[in-house]
C-alpha positions as CSV (number, residue, x, y, z in Angstrom):
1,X,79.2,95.1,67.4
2,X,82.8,96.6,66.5
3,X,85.4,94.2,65.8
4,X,87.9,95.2,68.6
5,X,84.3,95.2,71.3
6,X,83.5,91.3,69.6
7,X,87.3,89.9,70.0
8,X,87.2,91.5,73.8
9,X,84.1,89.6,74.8
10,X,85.4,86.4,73.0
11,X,88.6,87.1,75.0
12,X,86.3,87.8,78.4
13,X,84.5,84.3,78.1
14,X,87.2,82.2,77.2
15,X,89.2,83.3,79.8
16,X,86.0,83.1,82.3
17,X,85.8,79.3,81.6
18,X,89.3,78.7,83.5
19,X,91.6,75.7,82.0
20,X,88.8,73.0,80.6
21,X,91.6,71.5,79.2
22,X,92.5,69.5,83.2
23,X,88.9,68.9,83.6
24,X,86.4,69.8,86.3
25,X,89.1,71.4,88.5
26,X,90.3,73.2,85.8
27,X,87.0,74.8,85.1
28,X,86.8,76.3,88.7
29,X,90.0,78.2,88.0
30,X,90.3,81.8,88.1
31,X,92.1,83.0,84.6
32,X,90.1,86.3,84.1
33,X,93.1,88.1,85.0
34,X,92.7,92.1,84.3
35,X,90.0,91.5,81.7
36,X,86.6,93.2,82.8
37,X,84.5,90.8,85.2
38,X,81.4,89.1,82.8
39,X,77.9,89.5,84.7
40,X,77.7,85.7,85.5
41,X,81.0,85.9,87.4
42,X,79.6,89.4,89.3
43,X,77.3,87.8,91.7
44,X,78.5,88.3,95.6
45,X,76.2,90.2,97.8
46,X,77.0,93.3,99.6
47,X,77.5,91.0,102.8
48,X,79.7,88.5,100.7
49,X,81.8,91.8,99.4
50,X,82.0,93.1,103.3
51,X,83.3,89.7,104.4
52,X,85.8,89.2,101.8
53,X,87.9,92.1,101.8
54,X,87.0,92.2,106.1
55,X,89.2,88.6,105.9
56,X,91.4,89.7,103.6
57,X,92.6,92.9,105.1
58,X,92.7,91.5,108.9
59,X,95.8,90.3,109.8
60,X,96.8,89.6,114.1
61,X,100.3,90.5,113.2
62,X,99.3,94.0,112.6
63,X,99.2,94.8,116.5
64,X,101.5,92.8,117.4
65,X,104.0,94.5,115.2
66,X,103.2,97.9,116.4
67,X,103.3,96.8,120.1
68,X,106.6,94.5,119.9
69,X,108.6,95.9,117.4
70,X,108.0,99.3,117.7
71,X,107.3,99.3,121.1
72,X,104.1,101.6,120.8
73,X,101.5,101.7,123.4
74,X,97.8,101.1,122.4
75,X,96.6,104.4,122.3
76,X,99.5,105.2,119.9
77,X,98.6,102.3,117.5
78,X,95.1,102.8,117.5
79,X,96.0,106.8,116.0
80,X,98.2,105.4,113.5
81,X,95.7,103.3,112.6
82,X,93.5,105.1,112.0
83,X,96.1,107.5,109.9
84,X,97.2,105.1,107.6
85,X,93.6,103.5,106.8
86,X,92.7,107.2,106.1
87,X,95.9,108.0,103.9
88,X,95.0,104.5,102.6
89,X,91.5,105.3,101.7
90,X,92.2,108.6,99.9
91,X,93.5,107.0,96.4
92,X,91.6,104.4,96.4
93,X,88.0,106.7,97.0
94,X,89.6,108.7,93.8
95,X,89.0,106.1,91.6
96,X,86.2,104.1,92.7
97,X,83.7,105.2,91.2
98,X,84.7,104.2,88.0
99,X,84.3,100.6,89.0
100,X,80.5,101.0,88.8
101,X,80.8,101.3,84.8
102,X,83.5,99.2,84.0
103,X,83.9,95.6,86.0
104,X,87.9,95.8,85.6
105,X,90.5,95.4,88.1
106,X,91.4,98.2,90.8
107,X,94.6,99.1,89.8
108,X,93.4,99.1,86.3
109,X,91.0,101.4,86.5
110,X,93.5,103.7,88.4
111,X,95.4,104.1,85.0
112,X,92.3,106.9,83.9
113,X,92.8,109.0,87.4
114,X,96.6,108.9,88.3
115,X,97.8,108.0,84.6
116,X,100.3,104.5,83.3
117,X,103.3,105.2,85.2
118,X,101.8,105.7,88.6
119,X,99.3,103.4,88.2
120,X,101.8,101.0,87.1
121,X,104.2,102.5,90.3
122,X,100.9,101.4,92.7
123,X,100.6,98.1,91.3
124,X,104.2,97.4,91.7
125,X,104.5,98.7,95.5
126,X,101.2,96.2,96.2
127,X,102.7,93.3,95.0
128,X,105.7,94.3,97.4
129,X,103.3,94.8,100.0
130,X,101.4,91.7,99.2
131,X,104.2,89.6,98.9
132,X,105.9,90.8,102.5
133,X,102.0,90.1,104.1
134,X,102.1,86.7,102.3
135,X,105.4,85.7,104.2
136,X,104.3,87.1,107.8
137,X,101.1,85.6,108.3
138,X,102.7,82.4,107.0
139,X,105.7,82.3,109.2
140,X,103.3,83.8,112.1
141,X,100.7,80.6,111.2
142,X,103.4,78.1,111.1
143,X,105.0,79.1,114.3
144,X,101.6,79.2,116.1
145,X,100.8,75.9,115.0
146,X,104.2,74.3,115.5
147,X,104.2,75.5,119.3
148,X,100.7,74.2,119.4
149,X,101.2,70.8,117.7
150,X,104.4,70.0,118.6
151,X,105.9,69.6,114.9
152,X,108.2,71.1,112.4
153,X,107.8,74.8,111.4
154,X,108.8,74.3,108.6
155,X,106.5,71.6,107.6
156,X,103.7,74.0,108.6
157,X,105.1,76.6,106.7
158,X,105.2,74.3,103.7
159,X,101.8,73.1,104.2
160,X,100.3,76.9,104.7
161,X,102.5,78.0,101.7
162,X,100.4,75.6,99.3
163,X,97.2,75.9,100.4
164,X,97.5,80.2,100.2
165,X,98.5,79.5,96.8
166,X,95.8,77.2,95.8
167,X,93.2,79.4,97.6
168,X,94.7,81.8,94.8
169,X,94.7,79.7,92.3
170,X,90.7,79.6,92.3
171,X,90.3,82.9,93.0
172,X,87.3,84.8,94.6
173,X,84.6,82.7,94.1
174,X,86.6,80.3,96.6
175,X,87.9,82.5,98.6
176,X,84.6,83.5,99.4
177,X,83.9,80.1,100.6
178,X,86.8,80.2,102.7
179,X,86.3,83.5,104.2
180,X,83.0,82.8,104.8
181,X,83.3,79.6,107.0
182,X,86.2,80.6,108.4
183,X,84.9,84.4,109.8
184,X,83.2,83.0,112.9
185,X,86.7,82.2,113.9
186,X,88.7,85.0,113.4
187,X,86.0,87.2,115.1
188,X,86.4,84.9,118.3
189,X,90.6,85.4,117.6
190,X,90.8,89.1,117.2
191,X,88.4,89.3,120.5
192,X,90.8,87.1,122.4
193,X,93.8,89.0,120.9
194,X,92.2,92.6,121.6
195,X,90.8,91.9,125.4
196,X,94.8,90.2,126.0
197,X,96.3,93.7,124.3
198,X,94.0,96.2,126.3
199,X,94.3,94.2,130.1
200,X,98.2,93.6,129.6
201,X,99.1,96.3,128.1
């Protein structure tokens, strides 16, 4: 094995192994970072995959932006939803493939089809993105279950905030868990939420 191809893979399962150094929680945390997946981390299902990025894309303050502060009707938001996901699927369906040879991140890969800069350019207006989704769904969370409990929002907000980040923290493999036990309930929510939008609006 070349030098270079032996210090990657000693690079790929140290940084697999998470922080040993704090113990068994350390162990379960995600530190792969860009570095290409190894096998024994590769191991969802196609159901597992579907569910994952299903929970991770849904969001109920997506209609509810469109409808209040736009003031779009439904069969406007539906179009533009569908518009967007299309627009939204096109660079991503350009380098995809690619993901089926080398186990590296998205928007690492996209460095070989749209070249550094933009690729760099797309990584830099997801985080934005990311970052602006982050703060809605936490403000939208803590204000739902401040009217509901009868406390602080801001104590929700601080309690949602931490949990996100250590959902983060550990990564997939956990998130998966998450998203997995938690599904049955945002299937019930975005049923409630889209029978109240199409009878009241």
């Amino acid at each position: 094995m070349p030098e270079d191809e032996k210090e990657l893979e000693e690079k790929i399962k140290a940084a697999s192994e998470g922080i040993p150094e704090i113990g068994k929680v350390g162990r379960e945390m995600e530190t792969i970072g860009i570095l290409p997946i190894p096998n024994k981390m590769r191991n969802m299902s196609y159901a597992s995959l579907f569910i994952f990025w299903a929970m991770a894309s849904a969001s109920a303050a997506t209609p509810l932006a469109g409808l209040l502060v736009y003031g779009v009707g439904i069969p406007y938001f539906i179009v533009i939803i569908l518009l967007s996901t299309i627009i939204g699927i096109i660079p991503a369906g350009l380098f995809s493939e690619i993901g089926r040879q080398k186990p590296i991140v998205s928007l690492v890969q996209a460095r070989g089809t749209f070249g550094y800069y933009p690729a760099n350019a797309l990584s830099m207006l997801y985080t934005i993105v990311n970052m602006g989704w982050f703060g809605l769904n936490l403000a939208v969370g803590a204000q739902i279950l401040s009217a509901t409990s009868g406390l602080s929002f801001v104590l929700w907000a601080i309690i949602l905030g931490i949990l996100q980040i250590i959902l983060v923290m550990f990564g997939a493999k956990w998130l998966n868990y998450f998203y997995k036990y938690t599904a049955p309930l945002l299937v019930i929510s975005y049923a409630i939420l889209t029978y109240y939008l199409f009878s009241a609006f």
